[in-house]
N, C-alpha and C positions, 0 to 999 in steps of 0.2 A: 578429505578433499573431494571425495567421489562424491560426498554423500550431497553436501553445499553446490555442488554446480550440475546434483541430476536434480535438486530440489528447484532450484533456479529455473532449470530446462522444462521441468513439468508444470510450473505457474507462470512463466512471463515470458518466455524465448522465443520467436517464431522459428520453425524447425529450417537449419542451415543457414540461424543469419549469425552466431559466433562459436566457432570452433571451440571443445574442448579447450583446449590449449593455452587458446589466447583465453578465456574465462577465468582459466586457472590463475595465468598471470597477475590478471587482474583482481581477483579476490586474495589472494598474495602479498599485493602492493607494487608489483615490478614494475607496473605499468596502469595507467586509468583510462579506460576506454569507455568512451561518450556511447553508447549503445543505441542502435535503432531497434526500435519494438514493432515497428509496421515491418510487412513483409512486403515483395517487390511489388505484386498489385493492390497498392494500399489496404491490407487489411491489420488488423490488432489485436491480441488475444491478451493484453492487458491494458489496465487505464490506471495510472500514477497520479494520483491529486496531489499537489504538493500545498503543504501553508506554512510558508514563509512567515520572518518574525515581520509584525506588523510594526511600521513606523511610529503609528500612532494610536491612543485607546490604551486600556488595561494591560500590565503586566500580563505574561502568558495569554491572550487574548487567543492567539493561533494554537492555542494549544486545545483550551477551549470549544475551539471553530470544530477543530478535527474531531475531538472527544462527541461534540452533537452529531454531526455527519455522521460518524464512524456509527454510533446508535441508531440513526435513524437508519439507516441503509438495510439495517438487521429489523431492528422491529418496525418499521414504521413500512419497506419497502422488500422485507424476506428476502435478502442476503445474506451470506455467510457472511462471518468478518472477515473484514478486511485485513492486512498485514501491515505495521506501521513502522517507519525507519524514522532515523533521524538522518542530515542531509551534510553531516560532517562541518557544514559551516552557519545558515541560518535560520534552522526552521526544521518538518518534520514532512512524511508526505505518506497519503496510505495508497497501498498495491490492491487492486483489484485483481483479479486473475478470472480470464473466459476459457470453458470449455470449447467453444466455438468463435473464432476466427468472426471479426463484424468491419463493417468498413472503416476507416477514419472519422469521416462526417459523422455516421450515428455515434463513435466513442466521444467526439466534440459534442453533438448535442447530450449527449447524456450530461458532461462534466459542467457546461453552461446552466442545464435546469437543478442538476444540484447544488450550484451555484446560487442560483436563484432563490431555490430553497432554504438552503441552510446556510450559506455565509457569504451573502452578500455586499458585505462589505470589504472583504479580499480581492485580491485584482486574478484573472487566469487568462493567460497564454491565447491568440487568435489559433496561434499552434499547439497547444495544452496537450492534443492527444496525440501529435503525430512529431514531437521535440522526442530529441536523444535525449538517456537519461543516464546516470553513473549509476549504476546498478549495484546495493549496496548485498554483503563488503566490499568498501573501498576505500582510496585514501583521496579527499579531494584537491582537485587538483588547485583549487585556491586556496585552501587554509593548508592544507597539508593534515589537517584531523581525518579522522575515519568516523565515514559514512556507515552503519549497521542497522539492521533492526532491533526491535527493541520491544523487549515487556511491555506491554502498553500504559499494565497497573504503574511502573518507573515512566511512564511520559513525562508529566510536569516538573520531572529533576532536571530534565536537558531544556524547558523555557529558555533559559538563561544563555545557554553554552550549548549549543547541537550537534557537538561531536564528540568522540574519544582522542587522548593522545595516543595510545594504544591501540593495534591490532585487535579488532573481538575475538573470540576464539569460535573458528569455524563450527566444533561441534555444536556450540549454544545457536549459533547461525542459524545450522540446518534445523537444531531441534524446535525454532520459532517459526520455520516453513512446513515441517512435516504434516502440521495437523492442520494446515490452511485447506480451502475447496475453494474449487474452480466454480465461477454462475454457470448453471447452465443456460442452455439458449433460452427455454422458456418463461426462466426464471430475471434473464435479462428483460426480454421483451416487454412481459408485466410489470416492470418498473419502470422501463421507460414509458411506457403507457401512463401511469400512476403518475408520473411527474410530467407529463406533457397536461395531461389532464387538469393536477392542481393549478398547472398556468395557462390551462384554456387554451392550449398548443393544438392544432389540428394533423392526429397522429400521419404517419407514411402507412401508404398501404399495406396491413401484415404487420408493424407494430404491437398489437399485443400480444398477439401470439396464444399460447395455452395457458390460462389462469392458473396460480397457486394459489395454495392455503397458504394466510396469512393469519399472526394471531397479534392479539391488542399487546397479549402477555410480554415482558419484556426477553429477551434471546437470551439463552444459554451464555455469556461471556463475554457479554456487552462491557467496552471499553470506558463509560465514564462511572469507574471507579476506581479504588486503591486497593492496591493488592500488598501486602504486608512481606517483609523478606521470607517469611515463613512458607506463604504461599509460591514464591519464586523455584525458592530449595526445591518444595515439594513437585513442580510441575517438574524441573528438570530430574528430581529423580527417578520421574515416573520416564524419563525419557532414557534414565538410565548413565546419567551425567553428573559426575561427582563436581559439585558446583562451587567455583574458588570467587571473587571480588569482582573480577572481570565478565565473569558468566551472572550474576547480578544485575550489572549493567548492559549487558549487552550479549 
């Protein structure tokens, strides 16, 4: 339990916006709490894309959608990856996690040029970056399925069905947060640069910030592939987690 809600606390929580306690609750199931990720003077130290199951167009299409994003963010734009959940009732959504604290408006424009970018035919929120979100694990409060993260290489099994009946089991949880990284600032800044750019956007003063190395090369653990139960077992043992059906999927 400790391990799941300091993992939470070090990627996505603004510091003193949910008590130990009530976290616990919630990753438990006793209760589902809509979570604010802005702290009191509008800032964000994380950004939630979600992609929703698309009405129309190809099976798994948002599944798709995520899998390009999720790649480009890493090779195309030198980010770490992202974290992916499913959203317990339609769709999937990836976690970005900031070192540093940015306003609402620039987490909004960031989420619009990537938008723009890479899937533009999805719809995103006027509110996209500054919406409460059920912060998975959890049980939603519409289906009643459970929200978790999830092996990325297992994305395309949940198209269909984007939840568990089942509780995940917190260790597998934590051990799909532990190896996440936060952006740093300047590694934000040059991408939002990057993407104002591709759309001819006229950066805000201070925008790019300190350039990184960026390579053509494809990243370390880029998300549109498959990864074989084989490869599943073996991450979790590395994590030191004797892996049952449930730790599989979730």
């Amino acid at each position: 339990m400790h391990k799941i809600i300091s993992e939470l606390t070090r990627l996505y929580l603004p510091e003193g916006g949910v008590s130990p306690q009530a976290l616990a609750r919630h990753v438990l199931g006793d209760t589902t709490l809509a979570i604010d990720l802005a702290t009191s003077d509008g800032q964000v130290r994380a950004i939630v894309i979600p992609f929703p199951t698309m009405a129309h167009g190809e099976p798994a299409q948002h599944w798709t959608r995520l899998c390009a994003t999720a790649n480009a963010l890493q090779a195309e734009l030198g980010l770490p990856a992202p974290v992916v959940s499913i959203s317990g009732a339609d769709g999937y959504s990836l976690w970005l996690s900031l070192e540093t604290p940015i306003p609402i408006a620039q987490a909004q424009d960031f989420m619009l040029l990537l938008r723009q970018a890479y899937f533009p035919d999805m719809a995103l929120g006027a509110d996209a970056a500054s919406a409460a979100v059920e912060l998975p694990p959890c049980q939603n409060l519409g289906t009643g399925k459970w929200a978790a993260f999830i092996h990325p290489g297992m994305g395309a099994a949940f198209a269909d069905d984007s939840g568990l009946e089942m509780a995940p089991p917190l260790a597998g949880q934590a051990a799909f947060l532990e190896g996440a990284q936060s952006i740093g600032a300047a590694q934000f800044q040059h991408a939002l640069a990057m993407l104002r750019q591709l759309h001819t956007v006229p950066s805000l003063p201070g925008a790019h910030g300190s350039k990184i190395q960026t390579s053509g090369a494809p990243a370390e653990g880029l998300l549109l592939k498959d990864a074989t139960l084989e490869d599943i077992v073996r991450f979790l043992h590395a994590k030191k987690i004797e892996p049952t059906f449930r730790h599989l999927i979730a």
